[in-house]
Predicted model as a PDB file, atoms N, CA, C, CB and O in Angstrom, pLDDT in the B-factor column:
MODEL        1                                                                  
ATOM      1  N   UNK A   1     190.688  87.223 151.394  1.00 82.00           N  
ATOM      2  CA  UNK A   1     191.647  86.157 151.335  1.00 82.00           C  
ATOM      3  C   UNK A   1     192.518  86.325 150.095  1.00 82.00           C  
ATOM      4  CB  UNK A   1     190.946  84.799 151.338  1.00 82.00           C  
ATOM      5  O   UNK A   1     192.075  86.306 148.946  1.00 82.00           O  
ATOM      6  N   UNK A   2     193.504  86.452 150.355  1.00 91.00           N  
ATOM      7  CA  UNK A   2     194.889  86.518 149.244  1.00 91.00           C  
ATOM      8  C   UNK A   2     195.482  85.383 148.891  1.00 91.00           C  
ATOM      9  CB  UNK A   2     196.104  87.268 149.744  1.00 91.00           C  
ATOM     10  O   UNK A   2     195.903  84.551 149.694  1.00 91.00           O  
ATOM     11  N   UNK A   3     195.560  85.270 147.303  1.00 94.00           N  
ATOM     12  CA  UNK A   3     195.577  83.574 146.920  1.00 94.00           C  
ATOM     13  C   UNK A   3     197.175  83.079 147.692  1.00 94.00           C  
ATOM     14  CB  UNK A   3     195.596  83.242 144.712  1.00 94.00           C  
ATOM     15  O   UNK A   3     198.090  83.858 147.960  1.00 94.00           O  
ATOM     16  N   UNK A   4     197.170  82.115 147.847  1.00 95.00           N  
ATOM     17  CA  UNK A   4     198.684  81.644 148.374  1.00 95.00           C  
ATOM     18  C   UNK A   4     199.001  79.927 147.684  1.00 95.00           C  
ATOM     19  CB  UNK A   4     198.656  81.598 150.475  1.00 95.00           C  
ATOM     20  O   UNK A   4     200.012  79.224 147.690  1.00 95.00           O  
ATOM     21  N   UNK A   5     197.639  79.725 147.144  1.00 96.00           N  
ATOM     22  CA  UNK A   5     198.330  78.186 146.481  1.00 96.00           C  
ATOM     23  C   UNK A   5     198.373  78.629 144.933  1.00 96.00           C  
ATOM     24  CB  UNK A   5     197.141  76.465 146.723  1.00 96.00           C  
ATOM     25  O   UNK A   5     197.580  79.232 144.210  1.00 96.00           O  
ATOM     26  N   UNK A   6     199.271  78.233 144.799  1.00 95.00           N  
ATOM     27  CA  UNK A   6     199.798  77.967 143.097  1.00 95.00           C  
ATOM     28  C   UNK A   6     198.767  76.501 142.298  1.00 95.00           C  
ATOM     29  CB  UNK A   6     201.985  77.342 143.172  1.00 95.00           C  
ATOM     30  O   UNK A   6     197.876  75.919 142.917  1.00 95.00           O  
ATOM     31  N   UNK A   7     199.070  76.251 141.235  1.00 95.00           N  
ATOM     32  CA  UNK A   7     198.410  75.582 140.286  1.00 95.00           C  
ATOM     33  C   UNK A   7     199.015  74.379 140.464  1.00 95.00           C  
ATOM     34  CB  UNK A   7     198.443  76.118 138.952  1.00 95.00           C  
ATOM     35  O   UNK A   7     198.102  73.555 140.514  1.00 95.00           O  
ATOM     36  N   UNK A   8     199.883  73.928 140.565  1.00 96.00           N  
ATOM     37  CA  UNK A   8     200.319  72.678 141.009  1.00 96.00           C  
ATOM     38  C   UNK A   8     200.155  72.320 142.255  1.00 96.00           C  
ATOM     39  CB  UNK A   8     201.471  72.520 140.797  1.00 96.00           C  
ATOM     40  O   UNK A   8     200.021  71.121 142.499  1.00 96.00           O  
ATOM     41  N   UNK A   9     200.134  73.168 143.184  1.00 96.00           N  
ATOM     42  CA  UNK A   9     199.532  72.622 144.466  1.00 96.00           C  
ATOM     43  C   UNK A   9     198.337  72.765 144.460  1.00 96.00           C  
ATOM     44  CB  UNK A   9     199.942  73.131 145.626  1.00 96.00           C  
ATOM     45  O   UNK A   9     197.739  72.015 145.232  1.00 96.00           O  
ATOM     46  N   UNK A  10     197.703  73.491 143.844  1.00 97.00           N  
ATOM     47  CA  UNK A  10     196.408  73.019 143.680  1.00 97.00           C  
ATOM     48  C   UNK A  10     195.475  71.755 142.808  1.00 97.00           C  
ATOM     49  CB  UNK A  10     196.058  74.004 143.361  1.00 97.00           C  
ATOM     50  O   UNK A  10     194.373  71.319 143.143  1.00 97.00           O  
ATOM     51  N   UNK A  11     196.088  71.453 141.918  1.00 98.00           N  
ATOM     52  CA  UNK A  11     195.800  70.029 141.163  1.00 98.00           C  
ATOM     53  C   UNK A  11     196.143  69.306 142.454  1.00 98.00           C  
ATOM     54  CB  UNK A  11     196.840  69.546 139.630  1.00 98.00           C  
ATOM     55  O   UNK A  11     195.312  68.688 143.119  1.00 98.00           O  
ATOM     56  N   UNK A  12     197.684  69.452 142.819  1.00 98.00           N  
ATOM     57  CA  UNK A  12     197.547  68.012 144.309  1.00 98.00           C  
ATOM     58  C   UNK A  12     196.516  68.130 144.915  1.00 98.00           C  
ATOM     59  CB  UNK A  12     198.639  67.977 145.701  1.00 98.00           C  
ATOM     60  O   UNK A  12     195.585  67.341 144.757  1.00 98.00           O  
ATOM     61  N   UNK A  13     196.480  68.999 145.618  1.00 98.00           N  
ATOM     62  CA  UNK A  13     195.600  69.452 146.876  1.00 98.00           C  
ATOM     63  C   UNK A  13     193.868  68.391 146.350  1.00 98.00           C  
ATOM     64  CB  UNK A  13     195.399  71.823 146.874  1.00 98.00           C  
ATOM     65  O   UNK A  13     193.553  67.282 146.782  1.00 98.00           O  
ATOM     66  N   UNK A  14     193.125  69.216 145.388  1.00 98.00           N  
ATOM     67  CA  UNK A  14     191.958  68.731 145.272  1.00 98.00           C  
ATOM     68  C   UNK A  14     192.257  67.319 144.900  1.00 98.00           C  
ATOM     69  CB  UNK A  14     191.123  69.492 144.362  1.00 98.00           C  
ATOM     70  O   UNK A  14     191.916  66.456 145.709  1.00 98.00           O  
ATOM     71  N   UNK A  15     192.932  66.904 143.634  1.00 98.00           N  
ATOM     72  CA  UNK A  15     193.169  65.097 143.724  1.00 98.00           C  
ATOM     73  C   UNK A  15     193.195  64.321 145.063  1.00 98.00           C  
ATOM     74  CB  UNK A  15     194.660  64.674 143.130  1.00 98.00           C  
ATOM     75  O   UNK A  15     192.527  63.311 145.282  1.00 98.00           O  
ATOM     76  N   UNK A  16     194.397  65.155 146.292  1.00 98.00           N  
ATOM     77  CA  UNK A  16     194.078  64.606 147.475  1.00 98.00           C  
ATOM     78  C   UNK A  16     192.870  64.382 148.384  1.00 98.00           C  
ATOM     79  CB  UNK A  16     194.686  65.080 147.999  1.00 98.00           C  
ATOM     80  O   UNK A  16     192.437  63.496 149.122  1.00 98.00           O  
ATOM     81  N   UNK A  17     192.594  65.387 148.052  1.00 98.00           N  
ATOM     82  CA  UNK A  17     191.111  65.586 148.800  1.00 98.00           C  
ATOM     83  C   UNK A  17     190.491  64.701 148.341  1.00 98.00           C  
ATOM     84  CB  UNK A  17     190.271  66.845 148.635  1.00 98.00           C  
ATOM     85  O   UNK A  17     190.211  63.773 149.100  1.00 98.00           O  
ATOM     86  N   UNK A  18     189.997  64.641 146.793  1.00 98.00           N  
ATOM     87  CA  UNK A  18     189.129  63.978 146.787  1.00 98.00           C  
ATOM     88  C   UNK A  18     189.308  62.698 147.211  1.00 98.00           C  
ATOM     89  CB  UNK A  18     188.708  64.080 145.836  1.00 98.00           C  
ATOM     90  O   UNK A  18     188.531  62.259 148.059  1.00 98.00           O  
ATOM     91  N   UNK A  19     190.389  61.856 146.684  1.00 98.00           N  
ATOM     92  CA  UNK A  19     191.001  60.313 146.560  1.00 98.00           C  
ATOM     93  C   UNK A  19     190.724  60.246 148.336  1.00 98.00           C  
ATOM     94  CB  UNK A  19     193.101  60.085 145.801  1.00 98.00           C  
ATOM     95  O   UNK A  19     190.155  59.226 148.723  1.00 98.00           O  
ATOM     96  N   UNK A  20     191.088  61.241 149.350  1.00 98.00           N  
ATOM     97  CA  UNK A  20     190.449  60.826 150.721  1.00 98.00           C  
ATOM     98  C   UNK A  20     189.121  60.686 151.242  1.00 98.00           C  
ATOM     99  CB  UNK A  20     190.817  61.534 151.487  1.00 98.00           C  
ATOM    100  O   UNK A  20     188.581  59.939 152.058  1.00 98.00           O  
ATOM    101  N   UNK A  21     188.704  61.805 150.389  1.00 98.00           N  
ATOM    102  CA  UNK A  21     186.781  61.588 150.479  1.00 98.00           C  
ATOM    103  C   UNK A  21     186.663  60.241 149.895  1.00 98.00           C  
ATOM    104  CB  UNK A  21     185.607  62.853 149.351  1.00 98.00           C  
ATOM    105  O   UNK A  21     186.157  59.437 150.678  1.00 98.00           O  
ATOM    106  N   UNK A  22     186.959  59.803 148.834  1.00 98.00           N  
ATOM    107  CA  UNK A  22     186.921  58.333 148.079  1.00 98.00           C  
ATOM    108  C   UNK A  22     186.751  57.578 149.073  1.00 98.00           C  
ATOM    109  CB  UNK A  22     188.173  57.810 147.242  1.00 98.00           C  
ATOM    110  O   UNK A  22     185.624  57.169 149.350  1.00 98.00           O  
ATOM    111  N   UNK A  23     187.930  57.220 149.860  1.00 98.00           N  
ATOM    112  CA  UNK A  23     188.665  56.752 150.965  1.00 98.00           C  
ATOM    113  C   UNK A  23     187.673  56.280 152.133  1.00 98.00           C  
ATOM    114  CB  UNK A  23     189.633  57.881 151.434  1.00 98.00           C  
ATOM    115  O   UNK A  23     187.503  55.118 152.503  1.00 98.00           O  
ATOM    116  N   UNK A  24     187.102  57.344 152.594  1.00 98.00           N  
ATOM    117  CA  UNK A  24     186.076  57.324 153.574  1.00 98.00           C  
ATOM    118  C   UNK A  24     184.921  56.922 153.246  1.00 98.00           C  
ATOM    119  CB  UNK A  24     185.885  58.386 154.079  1.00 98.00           C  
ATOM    120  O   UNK A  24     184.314  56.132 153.970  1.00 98.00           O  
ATOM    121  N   UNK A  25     184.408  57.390 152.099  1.00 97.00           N  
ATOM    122  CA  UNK A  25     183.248  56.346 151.651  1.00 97.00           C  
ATOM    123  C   UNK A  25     183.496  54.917 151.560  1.00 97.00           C  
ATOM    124  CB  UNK A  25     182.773  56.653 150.330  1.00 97.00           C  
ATOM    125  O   UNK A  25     182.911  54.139 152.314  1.00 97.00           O  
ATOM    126  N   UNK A  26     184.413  54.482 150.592  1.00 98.00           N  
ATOM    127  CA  UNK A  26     184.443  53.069 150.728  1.00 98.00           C  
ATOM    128  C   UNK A  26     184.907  52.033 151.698  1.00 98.00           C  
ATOM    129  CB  UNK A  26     184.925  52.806 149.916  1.00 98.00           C  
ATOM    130  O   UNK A  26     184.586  50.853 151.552  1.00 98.00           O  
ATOM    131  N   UNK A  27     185.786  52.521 152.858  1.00 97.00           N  
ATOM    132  CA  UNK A  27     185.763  51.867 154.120  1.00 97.00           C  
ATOM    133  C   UNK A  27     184.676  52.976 154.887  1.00 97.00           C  
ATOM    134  CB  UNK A  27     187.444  51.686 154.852  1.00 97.00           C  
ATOM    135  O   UNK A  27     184.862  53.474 155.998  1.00 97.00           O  
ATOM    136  N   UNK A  28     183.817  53.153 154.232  1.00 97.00           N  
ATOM    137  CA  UNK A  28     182.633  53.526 155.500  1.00 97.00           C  
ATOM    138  C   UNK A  28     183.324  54.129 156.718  1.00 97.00           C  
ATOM    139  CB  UNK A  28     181.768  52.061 156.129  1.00 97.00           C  
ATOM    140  O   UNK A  28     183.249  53.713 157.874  1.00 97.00           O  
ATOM    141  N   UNK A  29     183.977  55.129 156.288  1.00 97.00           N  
ATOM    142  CA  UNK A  29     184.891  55.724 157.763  1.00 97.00           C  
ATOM    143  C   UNK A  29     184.386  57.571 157.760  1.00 97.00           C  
ATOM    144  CB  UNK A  29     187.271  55.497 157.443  1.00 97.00           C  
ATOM    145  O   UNK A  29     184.595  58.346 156.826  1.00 97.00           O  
ATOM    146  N   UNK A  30     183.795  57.864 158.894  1.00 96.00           N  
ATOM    147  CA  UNK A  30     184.039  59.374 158.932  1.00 96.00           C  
ATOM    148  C   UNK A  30     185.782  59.817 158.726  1.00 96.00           C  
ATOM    149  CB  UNK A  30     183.426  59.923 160.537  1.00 96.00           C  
ATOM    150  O   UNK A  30     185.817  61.046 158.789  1.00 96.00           O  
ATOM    151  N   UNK A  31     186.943  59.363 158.547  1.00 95.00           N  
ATOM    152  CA  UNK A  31     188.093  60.175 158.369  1.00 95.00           C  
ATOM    153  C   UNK A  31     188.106  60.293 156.964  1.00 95.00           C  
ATOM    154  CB  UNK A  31     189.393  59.632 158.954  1.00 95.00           C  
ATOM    155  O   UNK A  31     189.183  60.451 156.391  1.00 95.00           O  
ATOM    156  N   UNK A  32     187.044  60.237 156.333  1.00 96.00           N  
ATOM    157  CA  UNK A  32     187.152  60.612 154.553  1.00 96.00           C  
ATOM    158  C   UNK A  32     186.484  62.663 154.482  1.00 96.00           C  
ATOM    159  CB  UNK A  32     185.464  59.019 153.305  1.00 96.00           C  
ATOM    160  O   UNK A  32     186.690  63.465 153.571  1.00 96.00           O  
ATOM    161  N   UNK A  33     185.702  62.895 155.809  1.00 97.00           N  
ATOM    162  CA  UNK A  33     185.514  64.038 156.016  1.00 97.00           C  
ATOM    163  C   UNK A  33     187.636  65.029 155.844  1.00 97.00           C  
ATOM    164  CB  UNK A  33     184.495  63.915 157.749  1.00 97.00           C  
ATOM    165  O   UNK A  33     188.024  66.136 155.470  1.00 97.00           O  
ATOM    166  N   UNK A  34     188.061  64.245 156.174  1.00 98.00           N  
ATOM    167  CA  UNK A  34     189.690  65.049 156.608  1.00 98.00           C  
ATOM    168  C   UNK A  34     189.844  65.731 155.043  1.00 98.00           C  
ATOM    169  CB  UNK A  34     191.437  63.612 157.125  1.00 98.00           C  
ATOM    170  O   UNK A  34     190.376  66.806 154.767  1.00 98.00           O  
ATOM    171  N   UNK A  35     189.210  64.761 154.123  1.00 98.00           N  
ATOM    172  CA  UNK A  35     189.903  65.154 152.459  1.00 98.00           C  
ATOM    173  C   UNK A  35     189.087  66.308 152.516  1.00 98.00           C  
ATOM    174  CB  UNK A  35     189.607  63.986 150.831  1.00 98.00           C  
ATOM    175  O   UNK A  35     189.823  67.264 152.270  1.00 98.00           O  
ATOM    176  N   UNK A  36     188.176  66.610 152.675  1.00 98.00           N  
ATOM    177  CA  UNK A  36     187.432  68.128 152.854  1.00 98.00           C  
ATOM    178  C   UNK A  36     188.310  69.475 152.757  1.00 98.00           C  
ATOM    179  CB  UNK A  36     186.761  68.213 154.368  1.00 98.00           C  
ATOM    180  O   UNK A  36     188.300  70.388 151.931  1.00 98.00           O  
ATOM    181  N   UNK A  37     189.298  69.181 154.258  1.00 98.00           N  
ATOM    182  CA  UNK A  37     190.637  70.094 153.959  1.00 98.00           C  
ATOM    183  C   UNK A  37     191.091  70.213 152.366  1.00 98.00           C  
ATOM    184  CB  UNK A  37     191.979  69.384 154.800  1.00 98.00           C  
ATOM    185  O   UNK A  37     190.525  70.915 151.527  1.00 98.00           O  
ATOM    186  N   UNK A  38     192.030  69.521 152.187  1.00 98.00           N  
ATOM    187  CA  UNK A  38     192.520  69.703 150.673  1.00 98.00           C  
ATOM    188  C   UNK A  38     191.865  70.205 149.662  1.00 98.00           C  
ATOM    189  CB  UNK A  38     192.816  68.667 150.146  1.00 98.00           C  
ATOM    190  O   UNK A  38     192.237  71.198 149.037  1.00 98.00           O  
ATOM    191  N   UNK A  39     190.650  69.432 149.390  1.00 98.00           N  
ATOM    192  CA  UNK A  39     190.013  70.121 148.776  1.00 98.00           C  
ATOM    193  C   UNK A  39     189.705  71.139 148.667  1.00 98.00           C  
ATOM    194  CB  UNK A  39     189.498  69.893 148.741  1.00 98.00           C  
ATOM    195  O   UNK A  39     190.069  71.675 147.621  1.00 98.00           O  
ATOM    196  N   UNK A  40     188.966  71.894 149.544  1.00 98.00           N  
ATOM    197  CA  UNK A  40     188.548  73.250 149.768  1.00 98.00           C  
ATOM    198  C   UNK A  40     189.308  74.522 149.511  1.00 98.00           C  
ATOM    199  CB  UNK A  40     188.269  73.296 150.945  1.00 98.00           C  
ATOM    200  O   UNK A  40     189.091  75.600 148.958  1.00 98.00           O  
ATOM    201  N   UNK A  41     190.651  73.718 150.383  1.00 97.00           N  
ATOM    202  CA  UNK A  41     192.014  74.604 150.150  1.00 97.00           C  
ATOM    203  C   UNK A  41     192.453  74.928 148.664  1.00 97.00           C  
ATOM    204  CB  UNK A  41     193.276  73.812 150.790  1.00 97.00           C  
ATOM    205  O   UNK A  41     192.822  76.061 148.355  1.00 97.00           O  
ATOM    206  N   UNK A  42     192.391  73.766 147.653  1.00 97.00           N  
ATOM    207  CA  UNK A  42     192.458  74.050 146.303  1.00 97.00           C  
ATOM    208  C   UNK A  42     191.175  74.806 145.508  1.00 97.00           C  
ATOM    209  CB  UNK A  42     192.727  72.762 145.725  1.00 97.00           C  
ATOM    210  O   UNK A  42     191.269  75.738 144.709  1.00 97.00           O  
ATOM    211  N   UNK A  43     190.130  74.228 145.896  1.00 97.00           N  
ATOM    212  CA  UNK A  43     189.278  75.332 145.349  1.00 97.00           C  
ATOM    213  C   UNK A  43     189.247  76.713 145.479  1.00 97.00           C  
ATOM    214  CB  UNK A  43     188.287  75.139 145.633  1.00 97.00           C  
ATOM    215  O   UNK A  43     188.951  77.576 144.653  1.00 97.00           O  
ATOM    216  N   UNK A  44     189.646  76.806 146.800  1.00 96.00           N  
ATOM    217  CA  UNK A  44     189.539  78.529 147.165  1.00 96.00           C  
ATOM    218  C   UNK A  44     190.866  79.201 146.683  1.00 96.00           C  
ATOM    219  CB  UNK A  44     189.389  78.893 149.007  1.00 96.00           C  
ATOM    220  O   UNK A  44     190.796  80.393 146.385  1.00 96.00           O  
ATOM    221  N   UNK A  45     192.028  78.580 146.580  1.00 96.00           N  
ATOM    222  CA  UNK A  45     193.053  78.700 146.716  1.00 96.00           C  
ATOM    223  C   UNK A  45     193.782  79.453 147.306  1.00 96.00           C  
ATOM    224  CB  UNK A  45     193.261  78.656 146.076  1.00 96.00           C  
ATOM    225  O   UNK A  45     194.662  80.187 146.857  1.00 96.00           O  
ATOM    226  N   UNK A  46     193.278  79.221 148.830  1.00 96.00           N  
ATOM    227  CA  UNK A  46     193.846  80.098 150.078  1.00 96.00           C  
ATOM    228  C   UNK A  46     193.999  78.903 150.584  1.00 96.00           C  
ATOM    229  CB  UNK A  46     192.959  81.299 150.988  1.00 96.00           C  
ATOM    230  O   UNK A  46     193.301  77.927 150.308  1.00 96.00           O  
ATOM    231  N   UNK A  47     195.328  78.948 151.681  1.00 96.00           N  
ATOM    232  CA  UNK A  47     195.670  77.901 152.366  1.00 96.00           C  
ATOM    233  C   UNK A  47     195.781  78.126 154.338  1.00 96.00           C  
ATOM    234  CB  UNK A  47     197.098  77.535 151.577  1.00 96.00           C  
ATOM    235  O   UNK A  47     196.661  77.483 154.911  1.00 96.00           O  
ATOM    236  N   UNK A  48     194.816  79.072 155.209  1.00 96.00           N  
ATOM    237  CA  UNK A  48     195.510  79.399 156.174  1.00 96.00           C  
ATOM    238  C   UNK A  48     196.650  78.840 156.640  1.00 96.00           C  
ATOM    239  CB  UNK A  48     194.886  79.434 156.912  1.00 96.00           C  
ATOM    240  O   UNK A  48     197.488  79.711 156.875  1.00 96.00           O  
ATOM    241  N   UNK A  49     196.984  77.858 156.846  1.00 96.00           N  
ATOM    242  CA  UNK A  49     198.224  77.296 156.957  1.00 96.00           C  
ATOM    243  C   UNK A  49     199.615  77.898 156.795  1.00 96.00           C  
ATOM    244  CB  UNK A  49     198.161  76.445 156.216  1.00 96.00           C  
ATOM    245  O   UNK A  49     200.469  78.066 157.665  1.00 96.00           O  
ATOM    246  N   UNK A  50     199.667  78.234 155.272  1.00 95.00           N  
ATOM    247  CA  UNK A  50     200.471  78.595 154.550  1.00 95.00           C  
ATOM    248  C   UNK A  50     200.515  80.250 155.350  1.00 95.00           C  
ATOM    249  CB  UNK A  50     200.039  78.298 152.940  1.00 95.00           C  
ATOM    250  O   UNK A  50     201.653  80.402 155.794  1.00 95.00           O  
ATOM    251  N   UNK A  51     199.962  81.024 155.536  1.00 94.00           N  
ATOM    252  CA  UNK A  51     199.165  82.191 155.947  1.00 94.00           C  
ATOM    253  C   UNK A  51     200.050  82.412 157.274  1.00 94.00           C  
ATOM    254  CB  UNK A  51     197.385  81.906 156.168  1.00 94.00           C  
ATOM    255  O   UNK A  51     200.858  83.295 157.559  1.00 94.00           O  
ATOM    256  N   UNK A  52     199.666  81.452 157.874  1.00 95.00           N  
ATOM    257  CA  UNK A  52     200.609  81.807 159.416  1.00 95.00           C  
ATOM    258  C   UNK A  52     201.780  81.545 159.126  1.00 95.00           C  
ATOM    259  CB  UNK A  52     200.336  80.939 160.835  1.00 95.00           C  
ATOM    260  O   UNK A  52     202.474  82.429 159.630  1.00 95.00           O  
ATOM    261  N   UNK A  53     202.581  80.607 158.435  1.00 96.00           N  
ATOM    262  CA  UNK A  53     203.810  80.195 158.192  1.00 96.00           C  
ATOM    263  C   UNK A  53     204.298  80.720 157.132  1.00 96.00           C  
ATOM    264  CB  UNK A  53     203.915  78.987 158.135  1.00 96.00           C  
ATOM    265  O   UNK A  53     205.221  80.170 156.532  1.00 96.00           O  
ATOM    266  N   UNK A  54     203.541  82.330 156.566  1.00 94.00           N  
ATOM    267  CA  UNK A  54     204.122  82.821 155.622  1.00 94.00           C  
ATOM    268  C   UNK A  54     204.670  82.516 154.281  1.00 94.00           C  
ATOM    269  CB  UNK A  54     204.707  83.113 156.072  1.00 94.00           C  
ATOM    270  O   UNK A  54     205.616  83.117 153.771  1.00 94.00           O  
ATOM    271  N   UNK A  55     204.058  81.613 153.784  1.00 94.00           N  
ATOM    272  CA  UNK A  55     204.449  80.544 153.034  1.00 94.00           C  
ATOM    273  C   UNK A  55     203.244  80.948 151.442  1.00 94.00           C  
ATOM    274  CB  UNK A  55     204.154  78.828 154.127  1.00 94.00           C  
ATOM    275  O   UNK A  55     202.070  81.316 151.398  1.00 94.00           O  
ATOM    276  N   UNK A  56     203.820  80.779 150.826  1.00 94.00           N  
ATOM    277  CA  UNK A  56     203.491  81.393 149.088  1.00 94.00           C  
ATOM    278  C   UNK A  56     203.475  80.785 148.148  1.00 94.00           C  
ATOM    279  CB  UNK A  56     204.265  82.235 148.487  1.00 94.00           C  
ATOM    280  O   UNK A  56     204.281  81.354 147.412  1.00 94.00           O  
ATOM    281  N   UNK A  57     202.788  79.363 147.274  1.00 94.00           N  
ATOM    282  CA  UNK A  57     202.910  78.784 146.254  1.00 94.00           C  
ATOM    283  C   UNK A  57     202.729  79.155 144.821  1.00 94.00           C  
ATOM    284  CB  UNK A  57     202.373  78.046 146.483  1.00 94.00           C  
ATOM    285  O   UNK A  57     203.218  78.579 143.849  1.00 94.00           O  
ATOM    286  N   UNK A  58     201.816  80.388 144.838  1.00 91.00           N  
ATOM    287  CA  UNK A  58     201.556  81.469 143.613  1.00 91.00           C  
ATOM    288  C   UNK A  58     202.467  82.089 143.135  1.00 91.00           C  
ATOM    289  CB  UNK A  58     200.775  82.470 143.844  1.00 91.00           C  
ATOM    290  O   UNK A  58     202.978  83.009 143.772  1.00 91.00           O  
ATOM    291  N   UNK A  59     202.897  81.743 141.900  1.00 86.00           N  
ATOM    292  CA  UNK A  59     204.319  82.332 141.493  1.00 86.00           C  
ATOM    293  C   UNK A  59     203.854  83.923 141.424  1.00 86.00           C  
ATOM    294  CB  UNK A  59     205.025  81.640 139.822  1.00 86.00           C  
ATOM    295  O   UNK A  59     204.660  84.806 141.719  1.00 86.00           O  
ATOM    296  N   UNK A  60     202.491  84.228 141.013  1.00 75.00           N  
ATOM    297  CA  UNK A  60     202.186  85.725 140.297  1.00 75.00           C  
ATOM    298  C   UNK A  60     201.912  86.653 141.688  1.00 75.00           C  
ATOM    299  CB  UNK A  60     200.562  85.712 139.064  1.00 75.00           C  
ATOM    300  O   UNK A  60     201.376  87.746 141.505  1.00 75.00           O  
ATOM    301  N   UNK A  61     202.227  86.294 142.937  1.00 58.00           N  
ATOM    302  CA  UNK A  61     201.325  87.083 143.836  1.00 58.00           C  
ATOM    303  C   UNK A  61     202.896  86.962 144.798  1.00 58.00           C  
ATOM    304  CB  UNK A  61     199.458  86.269 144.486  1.00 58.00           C  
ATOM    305  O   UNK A  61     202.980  87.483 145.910  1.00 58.00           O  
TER     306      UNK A  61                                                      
ENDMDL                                                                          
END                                                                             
């Protein structure tokens, strides 16, 4: 996997994630699983998404 998120989309990304995991715990909702995405995506900092749509947030790559 070849990095494709940059550092600012990655601070969003995991803040999002998490603040949706937040989300789902406190209204007791399985759609707090969705923040999982974001997250993950910033940790790894691969985005398939980005991948099919050719799309590049890493200034160095």
């Amino acid at each position: 996997m070849k990095i494709n998120v940059g550092n600012t989309d990655r601070i969003l990304r995991i803040i999002a994630g998490v603040a949706i995991i937040g989300a789902g715990i406190y209204f007791n909702s399985l759609w707090g699983a969705i923040g999982l995405i974001p997250l993950l995506t910033g940790l790894f900092r691969f985005c398939p998404a980005y991948k099919l749509l050719g799309m590049n947030t890493c200034p160095h790559r």
